[in-house]
Short mmCIF file of the C-alpha atoms (twelve columns), coordinates in Angstrom:
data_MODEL
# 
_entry.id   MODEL 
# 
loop_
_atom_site.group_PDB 
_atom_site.id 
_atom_site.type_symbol 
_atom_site.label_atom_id 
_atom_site.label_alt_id 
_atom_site.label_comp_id 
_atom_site.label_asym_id 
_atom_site.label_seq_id 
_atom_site.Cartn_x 
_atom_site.Cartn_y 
_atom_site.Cartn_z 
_atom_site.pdbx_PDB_model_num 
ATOM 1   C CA . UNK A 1   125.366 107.972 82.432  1 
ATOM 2   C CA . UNK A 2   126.840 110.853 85.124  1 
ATOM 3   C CA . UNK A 3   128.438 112.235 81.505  1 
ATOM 4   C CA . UNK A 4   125.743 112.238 79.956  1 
ATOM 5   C CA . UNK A 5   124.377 115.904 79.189  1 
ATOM 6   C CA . UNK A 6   120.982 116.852 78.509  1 
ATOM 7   C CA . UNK A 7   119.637 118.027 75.211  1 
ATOM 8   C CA . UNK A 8   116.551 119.517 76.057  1 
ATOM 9   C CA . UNK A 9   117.958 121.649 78.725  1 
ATOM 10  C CA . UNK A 10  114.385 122.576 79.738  1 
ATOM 11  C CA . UNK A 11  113.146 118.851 80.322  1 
ATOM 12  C CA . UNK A 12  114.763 115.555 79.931  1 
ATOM 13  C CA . UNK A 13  115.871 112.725 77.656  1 
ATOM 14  C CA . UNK A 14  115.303 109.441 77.236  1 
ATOM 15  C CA . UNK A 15  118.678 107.179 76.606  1 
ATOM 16  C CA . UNK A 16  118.645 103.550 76.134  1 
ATOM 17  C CA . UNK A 17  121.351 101.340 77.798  1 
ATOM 18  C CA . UNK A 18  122.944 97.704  77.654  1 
ATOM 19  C CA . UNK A 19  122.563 95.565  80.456  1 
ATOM 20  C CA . UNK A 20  119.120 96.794  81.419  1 
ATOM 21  C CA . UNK A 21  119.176 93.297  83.244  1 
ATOM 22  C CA . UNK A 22  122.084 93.795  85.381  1 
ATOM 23  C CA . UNK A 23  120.616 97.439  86.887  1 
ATOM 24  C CA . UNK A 24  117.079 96.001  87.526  1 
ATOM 25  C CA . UNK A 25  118.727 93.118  89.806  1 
ATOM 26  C CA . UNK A 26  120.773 96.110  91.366  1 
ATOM 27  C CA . UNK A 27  117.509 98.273  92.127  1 
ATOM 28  C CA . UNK A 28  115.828 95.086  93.124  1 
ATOM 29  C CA . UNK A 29  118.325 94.484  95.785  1 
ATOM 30  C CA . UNK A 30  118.255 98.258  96.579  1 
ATOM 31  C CA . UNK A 31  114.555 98.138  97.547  1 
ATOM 32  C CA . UNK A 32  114.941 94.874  98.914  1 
ATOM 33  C CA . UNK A 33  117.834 95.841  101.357 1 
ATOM 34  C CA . UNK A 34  116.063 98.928  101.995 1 
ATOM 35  C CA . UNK A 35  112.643 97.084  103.326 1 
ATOM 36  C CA . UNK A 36  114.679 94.440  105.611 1 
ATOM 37  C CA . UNK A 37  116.161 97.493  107.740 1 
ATOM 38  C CA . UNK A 38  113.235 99.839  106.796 1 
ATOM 39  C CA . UNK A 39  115.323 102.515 105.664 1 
ATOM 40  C CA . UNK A 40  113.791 105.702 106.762 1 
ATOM 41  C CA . UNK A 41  110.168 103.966 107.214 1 
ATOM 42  C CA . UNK A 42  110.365 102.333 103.473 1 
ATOM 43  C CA . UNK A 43  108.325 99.565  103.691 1 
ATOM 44  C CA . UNK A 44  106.937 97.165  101.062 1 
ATOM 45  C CA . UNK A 45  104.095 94.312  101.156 1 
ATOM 46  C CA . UNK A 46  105.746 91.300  102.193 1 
ATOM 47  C CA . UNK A 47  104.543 89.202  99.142  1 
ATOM 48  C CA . UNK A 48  106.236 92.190  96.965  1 
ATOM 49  C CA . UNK A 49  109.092 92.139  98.897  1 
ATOM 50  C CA . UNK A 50  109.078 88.222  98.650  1 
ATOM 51  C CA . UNK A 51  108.809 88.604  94.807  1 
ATOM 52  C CA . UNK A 52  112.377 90.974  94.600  1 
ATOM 53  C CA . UNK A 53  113.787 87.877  96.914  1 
ATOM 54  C CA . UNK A 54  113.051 85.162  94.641  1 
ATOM 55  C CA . UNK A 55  114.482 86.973  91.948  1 
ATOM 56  C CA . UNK A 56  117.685 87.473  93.320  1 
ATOM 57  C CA . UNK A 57  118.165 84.443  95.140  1 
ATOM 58  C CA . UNK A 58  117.833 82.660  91.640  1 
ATOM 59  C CA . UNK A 59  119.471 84.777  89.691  1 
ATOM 60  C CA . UNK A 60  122.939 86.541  92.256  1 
ATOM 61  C CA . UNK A 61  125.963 85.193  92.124  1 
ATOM 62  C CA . UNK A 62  129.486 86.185  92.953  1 
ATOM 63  C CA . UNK A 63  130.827 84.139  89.618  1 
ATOM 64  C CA . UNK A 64  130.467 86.879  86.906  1 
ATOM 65  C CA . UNK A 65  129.479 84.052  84.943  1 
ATOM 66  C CA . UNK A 66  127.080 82.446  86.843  1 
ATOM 67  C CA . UNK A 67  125.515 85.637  87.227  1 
ATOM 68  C CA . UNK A 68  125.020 85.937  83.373  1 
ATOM 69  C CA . UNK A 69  123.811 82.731  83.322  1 
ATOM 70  C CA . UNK A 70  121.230 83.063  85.720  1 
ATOM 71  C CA . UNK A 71  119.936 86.324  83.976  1 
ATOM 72  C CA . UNK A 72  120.015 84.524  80.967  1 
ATOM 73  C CA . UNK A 73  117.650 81.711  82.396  1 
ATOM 74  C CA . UNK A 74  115.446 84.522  84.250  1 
ATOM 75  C CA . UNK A 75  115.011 87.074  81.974  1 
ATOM 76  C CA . UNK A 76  111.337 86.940  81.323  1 
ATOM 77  C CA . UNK A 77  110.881 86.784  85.588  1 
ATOM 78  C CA . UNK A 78  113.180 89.730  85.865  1 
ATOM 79  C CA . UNK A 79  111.830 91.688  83.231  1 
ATOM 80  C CA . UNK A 80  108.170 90.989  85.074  1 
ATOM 81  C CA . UNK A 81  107.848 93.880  87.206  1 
ATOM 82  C CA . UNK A 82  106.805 97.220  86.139  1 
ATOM 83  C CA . UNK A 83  109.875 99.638  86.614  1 
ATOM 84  C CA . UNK A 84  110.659 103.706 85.739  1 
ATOM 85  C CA . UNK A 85  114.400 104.708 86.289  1 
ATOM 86  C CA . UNK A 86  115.843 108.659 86.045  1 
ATOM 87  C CA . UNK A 87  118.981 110.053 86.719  1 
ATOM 88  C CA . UNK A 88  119.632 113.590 87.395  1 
ATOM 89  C CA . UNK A 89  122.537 115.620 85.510  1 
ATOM 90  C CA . UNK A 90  124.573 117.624 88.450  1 
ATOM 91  C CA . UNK A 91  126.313 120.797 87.979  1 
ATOM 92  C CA . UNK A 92  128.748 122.296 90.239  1 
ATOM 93  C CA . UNK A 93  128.057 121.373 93.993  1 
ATOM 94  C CA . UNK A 94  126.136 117.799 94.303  1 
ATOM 95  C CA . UNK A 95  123.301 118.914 97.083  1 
ATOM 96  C CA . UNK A 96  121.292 115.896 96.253  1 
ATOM 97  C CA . UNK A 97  119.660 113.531 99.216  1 
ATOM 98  C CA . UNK A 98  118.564 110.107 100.168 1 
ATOM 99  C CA . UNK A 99  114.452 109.858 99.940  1 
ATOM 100 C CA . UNK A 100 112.673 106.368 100.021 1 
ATOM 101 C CA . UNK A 101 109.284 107.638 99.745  1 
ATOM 102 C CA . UNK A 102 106.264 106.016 102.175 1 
ATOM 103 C CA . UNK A 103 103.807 105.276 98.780  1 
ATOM 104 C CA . UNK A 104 103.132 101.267 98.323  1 
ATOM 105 C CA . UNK A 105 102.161 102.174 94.531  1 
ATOM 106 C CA . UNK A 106 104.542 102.682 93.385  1 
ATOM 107 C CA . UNK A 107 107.655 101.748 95.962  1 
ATOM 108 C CA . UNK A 108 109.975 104.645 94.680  1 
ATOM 109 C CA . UNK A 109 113.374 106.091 95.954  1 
ATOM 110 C CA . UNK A 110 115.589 108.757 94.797  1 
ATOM 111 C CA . UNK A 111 119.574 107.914 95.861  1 
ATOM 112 C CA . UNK A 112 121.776 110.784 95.026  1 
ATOM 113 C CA . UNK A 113 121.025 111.637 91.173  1 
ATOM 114 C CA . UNK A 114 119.561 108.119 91.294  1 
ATOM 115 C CA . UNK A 115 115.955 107.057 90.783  1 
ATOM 116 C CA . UNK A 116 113.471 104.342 90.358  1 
ATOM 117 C CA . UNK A 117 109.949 103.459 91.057  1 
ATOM 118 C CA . UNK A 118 108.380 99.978  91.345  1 
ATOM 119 C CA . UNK A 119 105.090 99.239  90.233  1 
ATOM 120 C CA . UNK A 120 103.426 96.025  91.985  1 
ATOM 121 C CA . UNK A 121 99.757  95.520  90.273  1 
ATOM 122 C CA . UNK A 122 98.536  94.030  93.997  1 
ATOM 123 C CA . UNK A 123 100.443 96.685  96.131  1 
ATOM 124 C CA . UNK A 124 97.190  99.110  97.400  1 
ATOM 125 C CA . UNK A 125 97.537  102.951 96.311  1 
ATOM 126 C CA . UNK A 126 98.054  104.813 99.815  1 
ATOM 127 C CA . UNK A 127 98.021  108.288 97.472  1 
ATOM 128 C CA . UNK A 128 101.266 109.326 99.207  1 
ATOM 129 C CA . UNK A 129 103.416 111.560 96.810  1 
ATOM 130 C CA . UNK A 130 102.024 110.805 93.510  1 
ATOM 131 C CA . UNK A 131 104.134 112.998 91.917  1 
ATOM 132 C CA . UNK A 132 107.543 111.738 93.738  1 
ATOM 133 C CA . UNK A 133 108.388 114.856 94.429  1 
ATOM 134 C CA . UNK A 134 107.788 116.069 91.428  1 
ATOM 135 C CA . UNK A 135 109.617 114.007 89.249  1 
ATOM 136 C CA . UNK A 136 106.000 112.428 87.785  1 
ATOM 137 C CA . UNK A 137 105.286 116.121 86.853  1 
ATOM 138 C CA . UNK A 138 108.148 116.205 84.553  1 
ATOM 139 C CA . UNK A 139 108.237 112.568 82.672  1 
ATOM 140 C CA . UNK A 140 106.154 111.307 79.964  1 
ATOM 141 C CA . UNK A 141 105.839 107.945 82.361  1 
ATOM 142 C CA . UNK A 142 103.907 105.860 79.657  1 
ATOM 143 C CA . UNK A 143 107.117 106.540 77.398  1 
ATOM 144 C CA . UNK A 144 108.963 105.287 80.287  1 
ATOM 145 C CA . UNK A 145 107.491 103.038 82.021  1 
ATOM 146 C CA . UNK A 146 109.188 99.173  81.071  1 
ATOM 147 C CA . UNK A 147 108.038 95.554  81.145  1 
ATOM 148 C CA . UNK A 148 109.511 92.832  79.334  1 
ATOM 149 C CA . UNK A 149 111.383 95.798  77.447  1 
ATOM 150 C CA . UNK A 150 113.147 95.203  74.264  1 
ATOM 151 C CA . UNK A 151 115.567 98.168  75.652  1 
ATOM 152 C CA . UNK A 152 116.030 99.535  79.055  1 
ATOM 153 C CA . UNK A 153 115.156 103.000 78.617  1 
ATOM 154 C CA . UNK A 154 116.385 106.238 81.569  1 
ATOM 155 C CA . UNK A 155 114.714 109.207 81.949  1 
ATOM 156 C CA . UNK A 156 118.096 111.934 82.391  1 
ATOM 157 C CA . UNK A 157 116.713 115.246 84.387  1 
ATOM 158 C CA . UNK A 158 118.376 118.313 83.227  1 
ATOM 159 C CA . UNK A 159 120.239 119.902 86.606  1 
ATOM 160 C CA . UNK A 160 117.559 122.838 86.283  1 
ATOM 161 C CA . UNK A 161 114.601 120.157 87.057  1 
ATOM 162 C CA . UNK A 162 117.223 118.408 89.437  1 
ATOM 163 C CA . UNK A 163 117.364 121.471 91.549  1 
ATOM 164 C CA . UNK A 164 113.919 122.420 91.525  1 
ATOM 165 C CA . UNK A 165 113.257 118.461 92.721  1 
ATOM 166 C CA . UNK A 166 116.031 118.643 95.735  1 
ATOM 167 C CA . UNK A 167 114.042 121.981 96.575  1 
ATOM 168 C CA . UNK A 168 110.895 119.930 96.562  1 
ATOM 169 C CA . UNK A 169 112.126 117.671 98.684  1 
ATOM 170 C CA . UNK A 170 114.088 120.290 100.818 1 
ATOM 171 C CA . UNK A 171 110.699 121.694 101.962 1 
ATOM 172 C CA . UNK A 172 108.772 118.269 102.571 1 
ATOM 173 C CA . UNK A 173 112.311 116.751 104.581 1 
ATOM 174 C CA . UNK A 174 112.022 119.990 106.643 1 
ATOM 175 C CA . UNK A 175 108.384 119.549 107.430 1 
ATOM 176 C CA . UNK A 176 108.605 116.061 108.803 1 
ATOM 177 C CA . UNK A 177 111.691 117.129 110.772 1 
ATOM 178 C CA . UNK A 178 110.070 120.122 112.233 1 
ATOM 179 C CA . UNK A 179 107.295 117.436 113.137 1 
ATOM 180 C CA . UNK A 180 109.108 115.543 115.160 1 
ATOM 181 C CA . UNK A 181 110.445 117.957 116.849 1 
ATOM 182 C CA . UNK A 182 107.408 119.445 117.471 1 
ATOM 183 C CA . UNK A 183 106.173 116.466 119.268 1 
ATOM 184 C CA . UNK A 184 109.281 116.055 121.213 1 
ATOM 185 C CA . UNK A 185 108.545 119.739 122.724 1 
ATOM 186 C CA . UNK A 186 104.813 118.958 123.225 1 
ATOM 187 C CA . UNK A 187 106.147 115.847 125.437 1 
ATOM 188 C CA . UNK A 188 108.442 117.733 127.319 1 
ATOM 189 C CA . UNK A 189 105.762 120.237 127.867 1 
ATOM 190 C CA . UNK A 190 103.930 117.527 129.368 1 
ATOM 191 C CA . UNK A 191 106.096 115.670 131.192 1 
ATOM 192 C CA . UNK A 192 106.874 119.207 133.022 1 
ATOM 193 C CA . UNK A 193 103.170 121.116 133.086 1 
ATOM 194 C CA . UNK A 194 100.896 118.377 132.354 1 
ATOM 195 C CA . UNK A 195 99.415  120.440 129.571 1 
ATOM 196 C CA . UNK A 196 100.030 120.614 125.557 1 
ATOM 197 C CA . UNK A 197 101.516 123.393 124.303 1 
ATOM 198 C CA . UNK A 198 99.711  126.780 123.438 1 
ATOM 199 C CA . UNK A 199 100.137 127.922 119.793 1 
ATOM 200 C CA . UNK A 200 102.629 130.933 120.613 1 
ATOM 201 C CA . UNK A 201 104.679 128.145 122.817 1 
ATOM 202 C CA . UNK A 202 105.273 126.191 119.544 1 
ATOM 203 C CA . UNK A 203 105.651 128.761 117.244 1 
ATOM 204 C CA . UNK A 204 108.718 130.188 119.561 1 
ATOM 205 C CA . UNK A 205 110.339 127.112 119.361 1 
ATOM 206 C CA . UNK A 206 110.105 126.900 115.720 1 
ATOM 207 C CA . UNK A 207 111.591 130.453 115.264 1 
ATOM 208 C CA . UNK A 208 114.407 129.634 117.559 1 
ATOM 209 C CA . UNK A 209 114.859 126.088 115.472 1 
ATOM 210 C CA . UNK A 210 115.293 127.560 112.096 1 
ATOM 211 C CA . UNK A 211 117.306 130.340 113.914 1 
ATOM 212 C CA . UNK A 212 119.814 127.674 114.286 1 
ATOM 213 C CA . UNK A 213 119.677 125.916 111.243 1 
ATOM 214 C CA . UNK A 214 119.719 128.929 109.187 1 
ATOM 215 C CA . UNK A 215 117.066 127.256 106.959 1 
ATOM 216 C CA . UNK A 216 119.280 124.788 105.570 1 
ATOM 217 C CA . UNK A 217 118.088 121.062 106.123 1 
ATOM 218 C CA . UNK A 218 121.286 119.995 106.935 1 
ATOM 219 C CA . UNK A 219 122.009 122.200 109.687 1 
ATOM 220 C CA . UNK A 220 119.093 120.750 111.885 1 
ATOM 221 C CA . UNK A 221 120.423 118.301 114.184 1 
ATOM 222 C CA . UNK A 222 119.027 116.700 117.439 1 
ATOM 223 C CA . UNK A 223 121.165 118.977 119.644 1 
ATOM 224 C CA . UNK A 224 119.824 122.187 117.887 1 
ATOM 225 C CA . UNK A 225 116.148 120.784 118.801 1 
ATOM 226 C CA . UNK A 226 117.525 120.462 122.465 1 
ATOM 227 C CA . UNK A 227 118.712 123.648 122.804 1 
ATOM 228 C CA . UNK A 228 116.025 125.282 120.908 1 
ATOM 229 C CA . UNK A 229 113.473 123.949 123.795 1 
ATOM 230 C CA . UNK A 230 115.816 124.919 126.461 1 
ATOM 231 C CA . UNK A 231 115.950 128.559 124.838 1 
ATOM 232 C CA . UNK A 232 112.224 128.485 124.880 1 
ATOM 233 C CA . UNK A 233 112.134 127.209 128.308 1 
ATOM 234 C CA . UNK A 234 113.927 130.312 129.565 1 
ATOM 235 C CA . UNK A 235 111.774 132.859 127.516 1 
ATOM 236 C CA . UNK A 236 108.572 131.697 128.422 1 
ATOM 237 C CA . UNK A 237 109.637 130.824 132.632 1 
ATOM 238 C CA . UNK A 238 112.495 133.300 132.986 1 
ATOM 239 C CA . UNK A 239 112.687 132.495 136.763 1 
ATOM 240 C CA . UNK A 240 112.214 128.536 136.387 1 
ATOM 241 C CA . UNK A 241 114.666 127.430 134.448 1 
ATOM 242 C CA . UNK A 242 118.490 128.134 133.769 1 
ATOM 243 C CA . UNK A 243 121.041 127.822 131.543 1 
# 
């Protein structure tokens, strides 16, 4: 599929691939995996994540085999959850990241140039990201969207809708970052004043965070946020604090 290259260079394409049964047990175990540890807050209802269980405790095996056996026996219960799976085309540098979104309906993640989204009928709608960052803006989902498929069909992005997805999720990454942060200065504030911080207080702190990471997500690491509040410190109580 990474050879594949895009037709409609201003959309996507739909491609149909063998062995549709094989990749659902592999996203099932993805989301699966990802709930146990809660991956970045993903988090699934635990009769949905109960339901990807079952299927792969019947149907895994480590005897190749076996394995097609069990799909074989299973393939109406595998094929019984509502699923949409994309890939992205890359060209040149591969920038892309690892989201699992926070929506229940559906569970979604994107994994490199990787994506999928699970649809659970009973899983509540908690309207975060509808559009999965953007991806949903793109797709004709009905023309994706599978259940008890005759053919597993993938949604391929072109790398210009890749891009314009990583920058998507650039921006909203950054925001939650910046978040936290934010609240990590507003303690220390009041651990040391016993006040919150004024509105000039946290906007310093932001300049002198992106100052460091030069606006690239990557760049913004716990130690910048450290010594972005001690820099802060030090402007706003010259004589209280040193370097």
């Amino acid at each position: 599929m990474r050879k594949y290259n895009v037709k409609n260079a201003n959309g996507y394409d739909i491609v149909t691939i063998q062995d549709g049964d094989l990749l659902r047990l592999f996203i099932y175990s993805l989301a699966w995996r990802g709930e146990i540890v809660k991956i970045n807050n993903f988090e699934m209802q635990a009769d949905n994540q109960e339901s990807l269980r079952v299927i792969l405790h019947k149907c895994l095996s480590l005897d190749p085999t076996e394995l097609l056996k069990n799909i074989s026996e299973n393939n109406v219960l595998i094929k019984s959850i509502p699923i949409i799976v994309t890939i992205s085309e890359v060209k040149g540098k591969n920038d892309n990241y690892i989201y699992c979104s926070l929506s229940y309906k559906p569970y979604a993640m994107i994994l490199n140039d990787f994506s999928f989204q699970l649809f659970f009928d009973d899983a509540p709608d908690n309207g975060f990201d509808p559009q999965f960052m953007g991806i949903n803006e793109v797709i004709e989902k009905d023309k994706l969207l599978m259940k008890g498929e005759a053919e597993f069909k993938i949604g391929v992005l072109s790398d210009d809708l890749r891009r314009r997805i990583n920058g998507n999720l650039t921006n909203t990454m950054k925001d939650i970052i910046l978040k936290r942060a934010i609240e990590d200065f507003s303690t220390g504030m009041r651990t040391f004043f016993q006040r919150e911080p004024i509105k000039k207080e946290i906007e310093l702190f932001i300049q002198n965070v992106i100052k460091r990471g030069e606006h690239k997500i990557e760049n913004y690491t716990p130690r910048d946020f450290a010594e972005a509040a001690s820099e802060t410190m030090m402007q706003l109580f010259p004589g209280k604090f040193k370097s």
